[in-house]
C-alpha positions in Angstrom: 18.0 -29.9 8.7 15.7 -29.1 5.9 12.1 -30.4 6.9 10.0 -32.0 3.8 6.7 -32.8 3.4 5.2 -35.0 0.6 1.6 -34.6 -0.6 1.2 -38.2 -2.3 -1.5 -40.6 -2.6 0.9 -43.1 -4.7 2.7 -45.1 -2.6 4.6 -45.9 -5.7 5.5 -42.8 -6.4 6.0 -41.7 -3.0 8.1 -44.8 -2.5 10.7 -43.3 -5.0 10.4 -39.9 -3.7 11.9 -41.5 -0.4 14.6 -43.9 -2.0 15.1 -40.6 -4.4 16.4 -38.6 -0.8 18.0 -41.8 0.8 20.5 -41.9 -1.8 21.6 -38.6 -1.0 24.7 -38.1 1.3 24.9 -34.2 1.5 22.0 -33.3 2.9 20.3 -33.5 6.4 16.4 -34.0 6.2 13.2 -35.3 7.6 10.7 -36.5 5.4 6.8 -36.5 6.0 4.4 -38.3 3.5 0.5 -37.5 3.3 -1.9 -39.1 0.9 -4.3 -36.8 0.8 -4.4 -32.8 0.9 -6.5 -32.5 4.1 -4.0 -34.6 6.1 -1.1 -32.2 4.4 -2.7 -29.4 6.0 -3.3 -30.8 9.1 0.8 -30.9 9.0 1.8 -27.5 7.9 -0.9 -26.0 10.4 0.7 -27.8 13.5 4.6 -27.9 12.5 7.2 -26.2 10.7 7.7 -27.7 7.3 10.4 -26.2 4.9 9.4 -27.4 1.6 6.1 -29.5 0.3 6.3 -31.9 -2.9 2.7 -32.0 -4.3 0.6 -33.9 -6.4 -1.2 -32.2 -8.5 -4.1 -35.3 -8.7 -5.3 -36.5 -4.9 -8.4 -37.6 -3.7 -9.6 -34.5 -2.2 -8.1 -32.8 -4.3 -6.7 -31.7 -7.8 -5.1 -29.3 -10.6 -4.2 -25.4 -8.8 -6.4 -26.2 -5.8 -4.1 -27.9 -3.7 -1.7 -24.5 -4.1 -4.2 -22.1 -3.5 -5.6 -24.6 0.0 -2.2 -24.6 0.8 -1.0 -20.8 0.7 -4.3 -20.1 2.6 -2.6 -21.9 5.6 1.0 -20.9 5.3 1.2 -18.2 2.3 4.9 -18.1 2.3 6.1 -21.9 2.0 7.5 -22.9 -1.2 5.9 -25.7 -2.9 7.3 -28.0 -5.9 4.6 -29.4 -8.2 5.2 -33.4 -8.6 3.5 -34.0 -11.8 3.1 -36.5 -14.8 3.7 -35.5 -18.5 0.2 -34.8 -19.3 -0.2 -32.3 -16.3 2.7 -30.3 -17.2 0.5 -27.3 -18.3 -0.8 -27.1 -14.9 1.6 -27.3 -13.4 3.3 -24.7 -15.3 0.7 -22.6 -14.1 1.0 -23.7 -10.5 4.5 -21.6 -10.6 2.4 -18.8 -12.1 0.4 -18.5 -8.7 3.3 -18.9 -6.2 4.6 -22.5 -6.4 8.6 -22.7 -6.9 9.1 -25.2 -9.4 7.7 -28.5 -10.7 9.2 -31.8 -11.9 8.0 -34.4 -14.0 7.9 -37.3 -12.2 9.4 -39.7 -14.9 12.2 -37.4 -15.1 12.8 -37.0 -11.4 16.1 -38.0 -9.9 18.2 -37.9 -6.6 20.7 -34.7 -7.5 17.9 -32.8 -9.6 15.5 -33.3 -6.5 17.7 -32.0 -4.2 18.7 -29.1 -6.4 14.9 -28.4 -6.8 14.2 -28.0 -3.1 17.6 -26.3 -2.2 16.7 -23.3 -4.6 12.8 -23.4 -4.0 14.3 -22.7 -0.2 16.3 -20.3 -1.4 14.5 -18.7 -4.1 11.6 -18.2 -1.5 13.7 -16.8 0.8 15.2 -13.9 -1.1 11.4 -13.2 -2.1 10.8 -12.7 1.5 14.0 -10.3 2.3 12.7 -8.8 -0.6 9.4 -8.4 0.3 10.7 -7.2 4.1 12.9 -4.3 2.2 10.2 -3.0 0.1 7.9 -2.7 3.2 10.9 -1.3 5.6 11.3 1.0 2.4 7.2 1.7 1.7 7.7 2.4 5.7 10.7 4.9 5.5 8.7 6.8 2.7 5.8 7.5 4.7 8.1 8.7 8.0 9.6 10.7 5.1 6.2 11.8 3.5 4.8 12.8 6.8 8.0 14.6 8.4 7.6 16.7 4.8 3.8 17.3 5.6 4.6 18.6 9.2 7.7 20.7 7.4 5.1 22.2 5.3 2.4 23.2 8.3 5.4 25.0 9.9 6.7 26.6 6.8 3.0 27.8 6.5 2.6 29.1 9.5 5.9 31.0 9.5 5.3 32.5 6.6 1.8 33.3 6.8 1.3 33.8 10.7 4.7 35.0 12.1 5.6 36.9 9.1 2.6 39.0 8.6 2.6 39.8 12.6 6.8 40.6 11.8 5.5 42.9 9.3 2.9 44.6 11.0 4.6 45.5 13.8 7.2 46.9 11.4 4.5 49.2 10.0 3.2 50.2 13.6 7.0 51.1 14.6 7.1 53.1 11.5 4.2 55.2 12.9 5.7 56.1 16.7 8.3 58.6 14.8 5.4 60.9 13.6 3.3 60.2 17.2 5.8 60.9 19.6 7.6 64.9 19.6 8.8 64.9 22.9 12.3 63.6 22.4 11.8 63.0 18.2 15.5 62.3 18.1 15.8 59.7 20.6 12.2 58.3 19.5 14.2 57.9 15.9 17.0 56.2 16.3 14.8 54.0 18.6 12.5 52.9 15.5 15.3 52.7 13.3 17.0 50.3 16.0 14.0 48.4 16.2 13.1 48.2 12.2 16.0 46.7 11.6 15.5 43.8 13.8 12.3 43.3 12.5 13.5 43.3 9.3 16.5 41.1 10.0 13.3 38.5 11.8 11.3 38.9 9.0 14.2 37.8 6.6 15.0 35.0 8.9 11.7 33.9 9.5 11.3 33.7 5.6 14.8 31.8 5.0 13.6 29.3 7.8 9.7 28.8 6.4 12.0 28.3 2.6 14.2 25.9 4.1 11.5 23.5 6.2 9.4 23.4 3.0 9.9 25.6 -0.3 6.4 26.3 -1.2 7.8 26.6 -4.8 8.4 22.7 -5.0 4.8 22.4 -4.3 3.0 24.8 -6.3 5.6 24.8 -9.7 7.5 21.6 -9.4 11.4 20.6 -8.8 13.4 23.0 -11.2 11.6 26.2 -10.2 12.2 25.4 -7.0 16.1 24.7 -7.8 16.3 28.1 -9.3 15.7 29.6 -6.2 17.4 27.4 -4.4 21.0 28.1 -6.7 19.6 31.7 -6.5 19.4 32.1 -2.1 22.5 30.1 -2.2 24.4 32.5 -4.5 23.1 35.0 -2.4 23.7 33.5 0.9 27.3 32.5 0.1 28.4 34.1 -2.7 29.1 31.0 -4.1 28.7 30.9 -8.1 26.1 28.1 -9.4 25.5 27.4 -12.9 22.7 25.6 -12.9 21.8 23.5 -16.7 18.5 21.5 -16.5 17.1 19.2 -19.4 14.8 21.0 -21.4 12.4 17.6 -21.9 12.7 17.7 -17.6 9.1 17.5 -16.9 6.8 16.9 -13.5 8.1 13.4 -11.7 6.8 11.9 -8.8 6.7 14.1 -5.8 8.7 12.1 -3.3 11.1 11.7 -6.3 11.6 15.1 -6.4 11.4 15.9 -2.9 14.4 13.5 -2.5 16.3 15.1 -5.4 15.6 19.0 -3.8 16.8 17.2 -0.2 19.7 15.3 -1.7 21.0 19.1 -3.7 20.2 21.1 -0.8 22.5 19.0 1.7 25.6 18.8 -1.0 25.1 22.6 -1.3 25.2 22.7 2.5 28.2 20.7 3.0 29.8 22.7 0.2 29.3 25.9 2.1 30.5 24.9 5.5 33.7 22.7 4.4 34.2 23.3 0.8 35.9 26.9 0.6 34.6 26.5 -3.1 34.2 29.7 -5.4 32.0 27.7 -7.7 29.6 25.5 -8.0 28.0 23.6 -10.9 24.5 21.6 -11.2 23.5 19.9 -13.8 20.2 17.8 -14.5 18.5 15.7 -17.0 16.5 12.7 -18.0 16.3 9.8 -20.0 12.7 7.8 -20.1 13.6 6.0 -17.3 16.5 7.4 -15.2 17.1 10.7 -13.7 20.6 12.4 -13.1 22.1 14.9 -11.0 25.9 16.3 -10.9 26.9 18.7 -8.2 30.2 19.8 -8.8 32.6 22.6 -7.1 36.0 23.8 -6.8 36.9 23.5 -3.3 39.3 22.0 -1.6 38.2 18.8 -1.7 39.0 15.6 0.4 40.0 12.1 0.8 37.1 9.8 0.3 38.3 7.1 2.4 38.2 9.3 5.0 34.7 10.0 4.0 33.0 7.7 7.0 35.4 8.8 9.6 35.3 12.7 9.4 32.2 14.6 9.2 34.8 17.5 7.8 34.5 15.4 4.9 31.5 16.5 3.9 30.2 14.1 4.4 29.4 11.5 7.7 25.5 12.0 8.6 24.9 14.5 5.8 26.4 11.7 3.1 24.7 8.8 4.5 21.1 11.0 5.3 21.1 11.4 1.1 22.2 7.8 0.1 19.2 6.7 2.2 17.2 9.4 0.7 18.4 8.3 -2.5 17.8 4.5 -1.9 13.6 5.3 -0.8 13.0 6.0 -4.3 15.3 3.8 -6.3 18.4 6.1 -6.9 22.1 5.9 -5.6 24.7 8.3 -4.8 28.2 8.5 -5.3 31.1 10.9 -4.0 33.7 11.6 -6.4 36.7 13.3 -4.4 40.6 14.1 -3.4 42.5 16.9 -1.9 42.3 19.9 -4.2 40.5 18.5 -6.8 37.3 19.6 -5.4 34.4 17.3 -4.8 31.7 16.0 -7.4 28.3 14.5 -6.2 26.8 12.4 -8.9 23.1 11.1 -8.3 20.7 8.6 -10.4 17.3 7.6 -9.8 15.8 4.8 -11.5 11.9 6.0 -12.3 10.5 2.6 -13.4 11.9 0.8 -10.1 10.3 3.8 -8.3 7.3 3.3 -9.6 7.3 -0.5 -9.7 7.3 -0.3 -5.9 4.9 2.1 -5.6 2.6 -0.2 -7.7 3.2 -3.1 -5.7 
């Protein structure tokens, strides 16, 4: 039942509007008439109205201030503009500031009406699910930006506190050996026991501060910090990376690139738990308005279909945690795989939807 409300003072006109919506047969409706603007919004305060047909001339009221009045009380209802030939420009400008559509009144008959307030209905609709996915995504950023804020306090203070107190006590150790000469050999191996442990903490402590928040990200940008990245990796793993970068790469938006670091760093951590991969490549560039990734290895590979079922895949949690991270900021991902063929993760952010949202 598609509830309508008519903002006429003509009762000519508004006679036609009604005989206009009697002669349809497909369509369930109620139909409401006001002559003047006031009594309108009396209406659409106190019931549920899905579509209004205004006149753009009433008594109390007339050009773009009947739309403005109207979206004050319910900012979301779509509104067709009834107008005559000479008011065309206005109402033109009407759909400029929110209304859905406008029809001459001369011109107006029984299918084009109905096909006007079926796609203002709709048309105002998808705005809204629109609207509610850029907020649940504006939303998703910040839970996002602030779990990378907290990530970065820790990786601070790991770094700076428990590392420094690690490496003091290091140095202190060091100094028993030349304090104690009662039993110099036992004392010895003792410190040497105990160094290494430190050592091994300090490493650890460091790998752990890297991983909650690279400070290199922060202070140089994305493809330093991937260096490093391919670099501890290599290390780690002994994995091979060959890592090729745009040249014209420059500074993006930091929750772009925080995504793109997120996004690499899980694929290189599914590679090293499930791929049994000798090497890895990475590849990244630009264009002016989209961002690429590859990350490509010869493992073993799997079956993509599989790919939701089995988190040996690779993928379960890990895949879906960086297409949502992907999805934040305007980019997609897509998993390129079969059995012993190795697996390719491919990765593309749009930078002008990015930042489209962002100014919205």
């Amino acid at each position: 039942m598609i509830k309508i409300l008519l903002i006429e003072d003509n009762p000519g006109d508004a006679r036609l509007i009604k005989e206009y919506l009697s002669d349809l047969k497909n369509i369930e409706y109620t139909l409401q008439i006001a002559d003047r603007l006031q009594a309108g919004l009396d209406i659409l305060e106190n019931e549920f109205i899905d579509v209004v047909l205004l006149d753009l001339k009433l008594p109390d009221s007339e050009g773009l201030t009947g739309v403005e009045q109207i979206f004050n009380v319910v900012p979301n209802i779509p509104i067709i503009i009834m107008t005559g030939l000479n008011d065309e420009t206005t109402a033109i400008n009407a759909v400029k500031i929110g209304a859905q559509d406008y029809l001459v009144k001369d011109k107006v008959e029984s299918e084009l009406l109905l096909r006007s307030i079926r796609y203002s209905i709709e048309r105002k609709r998808a705005e809204e699910d629109h609207q509610k996915l850029l907020e649940q995504r504006i939303r998703a950023l910040s839970i996002i930006e602030a779990q990378e804020n907290e990530r970065r306090r820790i990786s601070r203070e790991l770094h700076d506190g428990l590392g420094q107190l690690l490496s003091a006590a290091k140095l202190n150790f060091g100094m028993i050996d030349f304090m104690n000469s009662a039993n110099k050999e036992r004392t010895t191996e003792i410190v040497k026991q105990v160094d290494s442990i430190i050592s091994k903490a300090i490493v650890e402590a460091r790998r752990i501060a890297h991983d909650l928040r690279p400070t290199t990200l922060d202070d140089f940008g994305l493809i330093p910090a991937l260096r490093i990245l391919c670099q501890e990796f290599s290390k780690i793993t002994g994995i091979k990376v060959k890592f090729q970068v745009s040249p014209t790469l420059e500074r993006i938006d930091p929750k772009v690139e925080i995504a793109i670091y997120r996004i690499i760093q899980e694929s290189f951590n599914n590679i090293s738990k499930y791929a049994e991969a000798t090497d890895v490549s990475l590849d990244l560039y630009r264009s002016d308005t989209q961002v690429f990734v590859r990350v490509k290895d010869n493992g073993k590979g799997f079956d993509t279909d599989n790919i939701t079922k089995s988190k040996k895949a690779g993928g379960g949690f890990g895949l879906l945690n960086m297409k949502e991270r992907a999805e934040l900021v305007g980019g997609k991902v897509e998993i390129i795989s079969s059995p012993g063929h190795g697996t390719e993760l491919l990765l593309e952010i749009n930078l002008d939807f990015f930042s489209n949202n962002n100014h919205n």
